[in-house]
N, C-alpha and C positions, 0 to 999 in steps of 0.2 A: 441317598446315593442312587438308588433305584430306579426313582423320578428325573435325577438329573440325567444318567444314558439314556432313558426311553426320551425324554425333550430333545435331546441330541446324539441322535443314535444315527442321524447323516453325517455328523461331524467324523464320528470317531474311523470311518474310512481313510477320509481325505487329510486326517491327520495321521496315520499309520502311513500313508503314500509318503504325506512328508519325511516322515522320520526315516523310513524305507531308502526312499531318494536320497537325504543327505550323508546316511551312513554307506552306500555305496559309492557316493564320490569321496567320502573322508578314507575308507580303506583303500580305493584302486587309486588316491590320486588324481581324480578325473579333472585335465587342465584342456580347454578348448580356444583357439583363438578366438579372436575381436571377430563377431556378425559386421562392426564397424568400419569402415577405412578411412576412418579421419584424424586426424592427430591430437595430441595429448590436450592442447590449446583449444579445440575445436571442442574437444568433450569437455573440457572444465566449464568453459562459457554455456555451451548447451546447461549444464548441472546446476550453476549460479544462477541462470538465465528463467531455466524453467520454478529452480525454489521462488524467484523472486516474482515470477508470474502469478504460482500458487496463491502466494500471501496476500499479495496483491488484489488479486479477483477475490479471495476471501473474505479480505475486509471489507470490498465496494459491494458483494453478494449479502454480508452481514448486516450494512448499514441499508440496503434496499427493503430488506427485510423488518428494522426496525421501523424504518417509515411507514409500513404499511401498517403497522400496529399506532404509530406515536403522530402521524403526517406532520411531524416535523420537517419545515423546509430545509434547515440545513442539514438535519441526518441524508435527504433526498439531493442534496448538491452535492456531499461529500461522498454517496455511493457514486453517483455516475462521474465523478471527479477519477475516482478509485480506476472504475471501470474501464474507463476511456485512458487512466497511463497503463493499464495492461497489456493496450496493446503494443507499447512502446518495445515489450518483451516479449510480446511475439517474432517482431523482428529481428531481435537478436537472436532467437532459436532458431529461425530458418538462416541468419547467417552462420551460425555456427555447424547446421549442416551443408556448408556448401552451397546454397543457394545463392545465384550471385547476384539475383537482379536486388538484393535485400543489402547489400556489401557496399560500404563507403563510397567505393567508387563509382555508384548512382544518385547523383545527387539528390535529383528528382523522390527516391526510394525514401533516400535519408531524412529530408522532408519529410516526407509523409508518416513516416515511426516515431521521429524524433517531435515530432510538434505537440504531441499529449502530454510531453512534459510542461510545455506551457499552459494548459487547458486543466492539470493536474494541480500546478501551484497557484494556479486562480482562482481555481474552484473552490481550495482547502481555505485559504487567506478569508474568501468571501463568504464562505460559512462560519468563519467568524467573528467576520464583521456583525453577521448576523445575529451570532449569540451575543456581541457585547454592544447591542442596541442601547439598551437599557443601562449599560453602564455611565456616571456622571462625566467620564474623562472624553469618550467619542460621540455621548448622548443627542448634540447638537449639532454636529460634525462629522456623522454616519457617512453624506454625500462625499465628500472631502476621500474619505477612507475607498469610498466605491468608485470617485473618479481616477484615485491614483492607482487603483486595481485595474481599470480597462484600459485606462493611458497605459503602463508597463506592461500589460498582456500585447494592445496591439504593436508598441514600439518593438517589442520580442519578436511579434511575429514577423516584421517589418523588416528587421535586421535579419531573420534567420534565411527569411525566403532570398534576401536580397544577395546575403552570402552562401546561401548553397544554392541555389537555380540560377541567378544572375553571374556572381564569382565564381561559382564552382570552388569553392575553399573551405572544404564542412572543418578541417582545423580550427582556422578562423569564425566558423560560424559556432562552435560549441564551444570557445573558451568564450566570444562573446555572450554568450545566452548564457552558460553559467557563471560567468563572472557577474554579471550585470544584474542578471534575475534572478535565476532559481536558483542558486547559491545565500544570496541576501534573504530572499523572500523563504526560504526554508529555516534558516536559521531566525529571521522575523517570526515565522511561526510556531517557534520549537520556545521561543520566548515569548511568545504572546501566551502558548498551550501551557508552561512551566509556571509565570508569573499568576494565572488565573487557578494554576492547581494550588499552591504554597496559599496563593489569599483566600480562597475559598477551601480549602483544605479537601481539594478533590485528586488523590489517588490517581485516578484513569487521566489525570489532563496530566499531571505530573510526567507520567509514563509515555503520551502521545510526544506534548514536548523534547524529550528527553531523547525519544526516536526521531525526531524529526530534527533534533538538533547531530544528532550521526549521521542521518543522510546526507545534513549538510557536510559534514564534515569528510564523509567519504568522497560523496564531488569534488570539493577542494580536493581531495589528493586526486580524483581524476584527469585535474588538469593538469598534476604536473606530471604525474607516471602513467599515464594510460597508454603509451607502447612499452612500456616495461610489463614484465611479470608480476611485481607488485600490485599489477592494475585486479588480479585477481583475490587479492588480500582485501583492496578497498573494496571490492565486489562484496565478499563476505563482509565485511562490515555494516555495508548497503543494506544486508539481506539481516541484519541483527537491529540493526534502526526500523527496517521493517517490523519485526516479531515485537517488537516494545510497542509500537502504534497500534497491531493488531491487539495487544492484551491492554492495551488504555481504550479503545474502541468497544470492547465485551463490555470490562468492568465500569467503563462509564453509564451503560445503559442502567446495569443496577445503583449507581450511584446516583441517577439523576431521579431513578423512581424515586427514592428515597425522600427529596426534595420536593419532586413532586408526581405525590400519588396516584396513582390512575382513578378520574374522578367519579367513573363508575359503580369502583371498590368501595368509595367513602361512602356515595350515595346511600349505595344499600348498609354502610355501618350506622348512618344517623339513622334511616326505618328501621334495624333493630337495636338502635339503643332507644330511640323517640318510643317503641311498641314496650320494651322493659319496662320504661317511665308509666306508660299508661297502665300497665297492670299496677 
């Protein structure tokens, strides 16, 4: 006990401040307005907006990470895949403080936030495509898989730019884009991640699928109540299909060592079991 105050004999201040601080606002009461002056709507979205940014950059920080250790190409596609729709949710946080030039009503703006969700579901599809190289069913027909991936990226981008900078109708441009693409192509992915966990009895892909099959799921409801209040329900939802992707992304890394061992590790287990033999 003696050891542990003297290792942490900085803490124990800033933790009497606390306790100090909360029981003078629990006995007087202490009620202060909003520092904020934005509305109930404007602070939900910021809250949804910023968890889902977290997660987001977490997982594409996580898989950057792994690459450096594993240079696996598709761990390296699906971080910057990651990376690149977080910023989709930076724009929603400076719209939800007011900032206008970020606000539906610039098309131009809308463009430019909203288009990482295409860049997003092409990147994820084509990592993989990449892991299932080797499988007999696309093993000859990998191109096939790669050309309907950049065909559908650039028709997306083709129709999005066309309806918001050309049309001026971001309505029209985002029920197209998710009807068409990221709607199908998330739920493509939530079944392709789902069916390779059950066959291969991989846990983490189970889990990825499973998220990615809610996102799709919460977009679909985007299109039909995204001016209603419930658009904040499917929001959380969003942000629950995220947290399943992020704990299949962890627990896959341990699952793939598993399969396959870092071949360093073995290395040096055949020099001491070969040096054993020799004694």
């Amino acid at each position: 006990m003696k050891q542990f105050v003297e290792e942490n004999i900085w803490f124990i201040p800033i933790l009497m401040g606390i306790i100090l601080f909360s029981s003078i606002c629990v006995v007087y009461d202490i009620s202060l307005p909003s520092p904020i002056n934005i509305s109930a709507e404007s602070i939900t979205l910021l809250c949804l907006s910023s968890i889902a940014f977290v997660l987001i950059v977490f997982i594409g920080q996580y898989l950057i990470e792994r690459w450096f250790t594993s240079k696996d190409q598709t761990t390296l596609i699906w971080g910057i895949s990651f990376l690149l729709f977080s910023i989709t949710f930076i724009g929603l946080m400076l719209k939800s403080l007011g900032i206008i030039w970020t606000a539906e009503n610039d098309s131009l703006m809308f463009f430019l936030f909203r288009q990482f969700m295409i860049l997003w579901a092409a990147g994820v599809l084509y990592g993989l495509v990449l892991i299932f190289r080797n499988e007999k069913v696309i093993k000859h027909n990998v191109w096939i898989m790669e050309a309907i991936i950049l065909v559908s990226a650039i028709v997306s981008y083709i129709w999005f730019y066309y309806t918001t900078i050309i049309l001026n109708d971001v309505h029209l441009a985002m029920n197209g884009l998710l009807g068409f693409f990221f709607i199908p192509v998330c739920a493509f992915i939530g079944y392709l991640f789902m069916n390779y966990g059950y066959k291969e009895n991989f846990g983490s892909m189970k889990r990825i699928g499973f998220g990615f099959i809610i996102v799709a799921i919460s977009y679909l409801g985007w299109t039909l109540y995204h001016t209603t209040m419930f658009y904040y329900l499917l929001f959380s939802l969003f942000i629950i299909g995220l947290t399943f992707i992020r704990a299949g992304v962890i627990l896959l890394s341990a699952e793939k060592y598993k399969l396959e061992p870092n071949p360093e590790i073995c290395n040096k287990c055949k020099v001491l079991l070969a040096s054993k033999k020799n004694r």
